[in-house]
TORTIMI-511549 format. One record per residue (C-alpha): residue in three letters; x, y, z. Coordinates in Angstrom, 3 decimals. Example, Ala and Ser with C-alpha at 12.3 -4.5 7.8 and 13.67 -1.06 7.14 Angstrom:
# TORTIMI-511549
+------+----------+----------+----------+
! rest !        u !        v !        w !
+------+----------+----------+----------+
!  ala !   12.300 !   -4.500 !    7.800 !
!  ser !   13.670 !   -1.060 !    7.140 !
+------+----------+----------+----------+
***
This chain:
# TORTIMI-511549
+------+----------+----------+----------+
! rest !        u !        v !        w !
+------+----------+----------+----------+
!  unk !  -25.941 !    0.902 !   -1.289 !
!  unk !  -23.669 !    0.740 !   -4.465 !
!  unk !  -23.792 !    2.664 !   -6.828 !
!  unk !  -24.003 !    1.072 !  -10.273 !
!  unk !  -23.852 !    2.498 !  -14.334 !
!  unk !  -27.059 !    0.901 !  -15.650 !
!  unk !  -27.911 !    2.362 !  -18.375 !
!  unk !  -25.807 !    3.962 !  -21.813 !
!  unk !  -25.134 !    7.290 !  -22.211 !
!  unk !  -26.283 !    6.866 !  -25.532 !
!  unk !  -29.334 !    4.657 !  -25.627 !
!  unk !  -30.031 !    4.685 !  -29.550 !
!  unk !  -26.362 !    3.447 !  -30.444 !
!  unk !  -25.409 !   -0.514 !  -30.524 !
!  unk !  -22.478 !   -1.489 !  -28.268 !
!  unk !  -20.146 !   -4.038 !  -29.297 !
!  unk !  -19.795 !   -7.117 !  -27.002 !
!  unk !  -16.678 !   -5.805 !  -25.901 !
!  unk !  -18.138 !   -2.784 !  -24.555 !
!  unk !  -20.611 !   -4.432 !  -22.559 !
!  unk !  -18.136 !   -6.827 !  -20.819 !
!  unk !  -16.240 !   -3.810 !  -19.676 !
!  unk !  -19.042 !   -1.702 !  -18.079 !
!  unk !  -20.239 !   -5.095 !  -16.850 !
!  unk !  -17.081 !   -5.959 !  -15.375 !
!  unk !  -16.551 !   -2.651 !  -13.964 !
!  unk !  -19.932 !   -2.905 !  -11.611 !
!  unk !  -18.618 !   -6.663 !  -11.099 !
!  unk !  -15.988 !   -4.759 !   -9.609 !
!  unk !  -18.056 !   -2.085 !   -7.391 !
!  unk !  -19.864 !   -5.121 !   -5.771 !
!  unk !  -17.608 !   -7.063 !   -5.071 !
!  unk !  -15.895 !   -4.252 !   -3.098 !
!  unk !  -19.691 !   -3.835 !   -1.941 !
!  unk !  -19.783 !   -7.177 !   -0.463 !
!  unk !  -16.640 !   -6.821 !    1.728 !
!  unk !  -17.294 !   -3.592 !    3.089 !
!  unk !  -21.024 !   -5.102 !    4.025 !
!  unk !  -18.741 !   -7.990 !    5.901 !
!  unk !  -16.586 !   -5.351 !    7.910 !
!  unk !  -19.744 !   -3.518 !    8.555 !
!  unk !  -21.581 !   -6.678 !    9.863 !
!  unk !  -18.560 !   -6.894 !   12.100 !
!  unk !  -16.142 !   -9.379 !   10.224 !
!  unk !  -12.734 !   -8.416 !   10.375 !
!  unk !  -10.526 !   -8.118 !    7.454 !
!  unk !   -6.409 !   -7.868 !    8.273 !
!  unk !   -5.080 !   -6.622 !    5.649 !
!  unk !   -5.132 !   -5.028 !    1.796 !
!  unk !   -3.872 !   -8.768 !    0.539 !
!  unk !   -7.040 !  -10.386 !    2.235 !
!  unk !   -9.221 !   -7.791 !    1.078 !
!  unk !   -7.885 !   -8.468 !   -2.432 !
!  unk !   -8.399 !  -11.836 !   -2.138 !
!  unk !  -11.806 !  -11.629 !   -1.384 !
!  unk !  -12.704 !   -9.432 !   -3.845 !
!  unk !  -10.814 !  -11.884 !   -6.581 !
!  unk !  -13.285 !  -14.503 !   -4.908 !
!  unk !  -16.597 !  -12.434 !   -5.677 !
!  unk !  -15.079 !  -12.134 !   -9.382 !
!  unk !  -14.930 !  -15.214 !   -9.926 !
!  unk !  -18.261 !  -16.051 !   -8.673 !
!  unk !  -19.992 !  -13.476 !  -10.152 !
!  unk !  -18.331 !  -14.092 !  -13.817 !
!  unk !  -19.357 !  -17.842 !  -12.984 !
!  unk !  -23.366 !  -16.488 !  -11.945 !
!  unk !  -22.894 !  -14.065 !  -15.684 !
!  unk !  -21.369 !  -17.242 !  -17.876 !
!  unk !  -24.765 !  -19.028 !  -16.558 !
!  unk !  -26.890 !  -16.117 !  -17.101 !
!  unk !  -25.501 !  -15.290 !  -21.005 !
!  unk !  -27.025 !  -18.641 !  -22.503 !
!  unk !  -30.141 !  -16.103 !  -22.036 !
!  unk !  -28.414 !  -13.101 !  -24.432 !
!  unk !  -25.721 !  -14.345 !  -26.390 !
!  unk !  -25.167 !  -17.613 !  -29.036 !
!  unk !  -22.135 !  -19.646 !  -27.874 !
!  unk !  -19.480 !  -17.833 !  -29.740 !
!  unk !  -20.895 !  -14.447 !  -28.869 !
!  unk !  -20.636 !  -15.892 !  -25.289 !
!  unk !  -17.247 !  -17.376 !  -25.400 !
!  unk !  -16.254 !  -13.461 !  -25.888 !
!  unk !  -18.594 !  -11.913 !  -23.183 !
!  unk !  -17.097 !  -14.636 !  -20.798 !
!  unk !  -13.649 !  -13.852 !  -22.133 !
!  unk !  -13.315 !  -10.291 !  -22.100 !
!  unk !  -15.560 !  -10.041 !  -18.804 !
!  unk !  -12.882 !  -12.337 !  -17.601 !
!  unk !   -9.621 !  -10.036 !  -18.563 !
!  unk !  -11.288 !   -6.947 !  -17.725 !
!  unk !  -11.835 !   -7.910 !  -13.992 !
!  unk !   -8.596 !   -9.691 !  -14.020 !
!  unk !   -7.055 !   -6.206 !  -15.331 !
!  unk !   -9.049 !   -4.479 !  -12.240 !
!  unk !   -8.345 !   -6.881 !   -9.576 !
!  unk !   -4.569 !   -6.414 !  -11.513 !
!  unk !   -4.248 !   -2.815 !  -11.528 !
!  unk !   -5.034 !   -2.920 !   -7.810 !
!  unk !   -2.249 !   -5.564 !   -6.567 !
!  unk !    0.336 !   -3.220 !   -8.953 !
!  unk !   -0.436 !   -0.316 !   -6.981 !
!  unk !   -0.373 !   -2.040 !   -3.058 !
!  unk !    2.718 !   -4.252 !   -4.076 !
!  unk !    4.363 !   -3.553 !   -7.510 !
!  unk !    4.973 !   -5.680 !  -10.322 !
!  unk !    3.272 !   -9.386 !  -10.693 !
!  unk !    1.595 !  -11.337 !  -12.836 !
!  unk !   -1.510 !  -10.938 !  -10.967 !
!  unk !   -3.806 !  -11.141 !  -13.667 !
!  unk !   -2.492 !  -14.441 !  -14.962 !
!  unk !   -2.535 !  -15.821 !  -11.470 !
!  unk !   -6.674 !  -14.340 !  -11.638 !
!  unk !   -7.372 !  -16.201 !  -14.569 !
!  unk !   -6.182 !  -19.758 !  -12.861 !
!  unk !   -7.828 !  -19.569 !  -10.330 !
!  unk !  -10.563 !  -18.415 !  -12.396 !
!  unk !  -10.449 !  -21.568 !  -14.123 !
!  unk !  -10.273 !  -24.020 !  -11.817 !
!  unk !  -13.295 !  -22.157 !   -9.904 !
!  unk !  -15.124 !  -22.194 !  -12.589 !
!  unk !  -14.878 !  -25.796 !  -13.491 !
!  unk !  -15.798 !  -26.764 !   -9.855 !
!  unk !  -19.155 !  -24.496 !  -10.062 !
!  unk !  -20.037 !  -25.967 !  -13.036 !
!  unk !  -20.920 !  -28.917 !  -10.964 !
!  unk !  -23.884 !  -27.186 !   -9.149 !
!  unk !  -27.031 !  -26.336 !   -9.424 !
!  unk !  -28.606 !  -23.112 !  -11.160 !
!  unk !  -31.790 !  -21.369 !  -12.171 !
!  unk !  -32.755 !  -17.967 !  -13.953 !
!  unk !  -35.442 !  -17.754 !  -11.307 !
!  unk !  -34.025 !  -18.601 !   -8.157 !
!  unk !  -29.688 !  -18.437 !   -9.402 !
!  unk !  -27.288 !  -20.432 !   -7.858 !
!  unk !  -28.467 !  -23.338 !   -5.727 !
!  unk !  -27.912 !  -23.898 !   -2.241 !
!  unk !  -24.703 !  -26.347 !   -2.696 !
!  unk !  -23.256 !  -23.664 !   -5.036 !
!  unk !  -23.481 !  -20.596 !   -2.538 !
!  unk !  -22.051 !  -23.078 !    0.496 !
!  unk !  -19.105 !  -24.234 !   -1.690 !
!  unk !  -18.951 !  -20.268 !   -2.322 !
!  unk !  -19.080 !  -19.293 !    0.712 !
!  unk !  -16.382 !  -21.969 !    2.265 !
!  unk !  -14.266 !  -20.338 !    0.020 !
!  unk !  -14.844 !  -16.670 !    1.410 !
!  unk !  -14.458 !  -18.052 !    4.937 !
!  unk !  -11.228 !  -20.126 !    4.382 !
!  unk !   -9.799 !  -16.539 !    3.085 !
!  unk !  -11.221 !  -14.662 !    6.226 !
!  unk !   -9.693 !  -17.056 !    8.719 !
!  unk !  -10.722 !  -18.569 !   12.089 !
!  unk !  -11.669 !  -16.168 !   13.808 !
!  unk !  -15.051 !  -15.621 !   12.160 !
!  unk !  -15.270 !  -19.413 !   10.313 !
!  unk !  -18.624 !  -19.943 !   11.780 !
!  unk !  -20.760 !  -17.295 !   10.684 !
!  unk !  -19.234 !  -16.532 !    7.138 !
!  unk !  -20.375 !  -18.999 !    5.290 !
!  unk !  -24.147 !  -17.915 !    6.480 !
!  unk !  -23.365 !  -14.507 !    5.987 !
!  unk !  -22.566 !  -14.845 !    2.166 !
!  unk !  -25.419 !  -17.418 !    1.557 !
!  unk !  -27.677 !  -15.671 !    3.254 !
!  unk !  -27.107 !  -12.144 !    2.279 !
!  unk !  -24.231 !  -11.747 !    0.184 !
!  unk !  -24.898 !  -14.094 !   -2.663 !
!  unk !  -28.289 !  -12.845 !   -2.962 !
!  unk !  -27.317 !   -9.187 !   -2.893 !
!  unk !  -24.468 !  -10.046 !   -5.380 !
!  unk !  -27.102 !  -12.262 !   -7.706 !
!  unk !  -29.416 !   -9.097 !   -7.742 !
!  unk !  -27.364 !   -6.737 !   -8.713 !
!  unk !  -25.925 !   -8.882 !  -11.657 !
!  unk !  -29.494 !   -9.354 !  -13.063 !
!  unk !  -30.188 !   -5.886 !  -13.135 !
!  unk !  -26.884 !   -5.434 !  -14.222 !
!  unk !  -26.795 !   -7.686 !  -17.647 !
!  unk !  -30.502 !   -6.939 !  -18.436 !
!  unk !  -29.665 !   -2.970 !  -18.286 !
!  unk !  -26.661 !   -3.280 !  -20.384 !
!  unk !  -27.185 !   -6.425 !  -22.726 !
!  unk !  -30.680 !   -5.752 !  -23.267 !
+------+----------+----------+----------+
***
């Protein structure tokens, strides 16, 4: 189970929208590290630090896509133009920080935000509700994604695996994320 900051530390003080996107981001972060090691523990194999990375970049994006849906709730559209922005460059700066450390200088972030983008305009396409979240076509276009990075070896049973439990896990943690925080 992952371990998440839901709550301030000081509950009577206002945080600036800023401040939410990072604590937001960083448990964005913690499960979508969450979500991998549930794959390896359900007996997928990841090969390497790269693929890893890549899959977590994946959940990012996703979740940030599941949040941008989720904000119309909390913020007016300016106010959520920044959540959606500096949620974006914070995990970017995570995911970031991490690919500096394993293989040195990049422009990983950047490279985050693309595909980011494009991601994001192609989920835009799909269905979502505050009740149920993302629709089935949404978590199967998801979840192709996750099993093109994982390879051949498991392509069968990856897609079901994130639709089935992942996206689920990963949609319930967000709304308990964002309602603890924003709220």
């Amino acid at each position: 189970m992952v371990r998440l900051k839901m709550k301030w530390h000081k509950q009577d003080k206002s945080h600036s929208i800023e401040e939410e996107a990072g604590v937001i981001a960083y448990n964005l972060w913690k499960v979508a590290m969450d979500a991998i090691l549930n794959l390896e523990n359900a007996d997928y194999q990841t090969d390497s630090n790269k693929q890893r990375l890549e899959l977590v970049a994946d959940n990012l994006i996703f979740m940030i896509h599941l949040a941008d849906r989720m904000s119309i709730e909390y913020f007016d559209e300016d106010e959520r133009a920044r959540f959606i922005g500096e949620l974006s460059n914070k995990c970017g700066k995570h995911l970031a920080d991490n690919y500096h450390e394993l293989y040195g200088t990049g422009n990983y972030k950047q490279a985050f935000i693309d595909l980011l983008n494009s991601r994001v305009a192609e989920y835009a396409e799909f269905d979502f509700s505050d009740e149920g979240g993302p629709g089935f076509a949404m978590k199967r276009y998801y979840g192709e994604y996750v099993t093109g990075i994982m390879g051949e070896k498991h392509n069968k049973w990856v897609t079901s695996q994130m639709m089935d439990i992942e996206v689920p896990a990963m949609y319930r943690h967000l709304k308990r994320i964002m309602k603890n925080i924003i709220e």
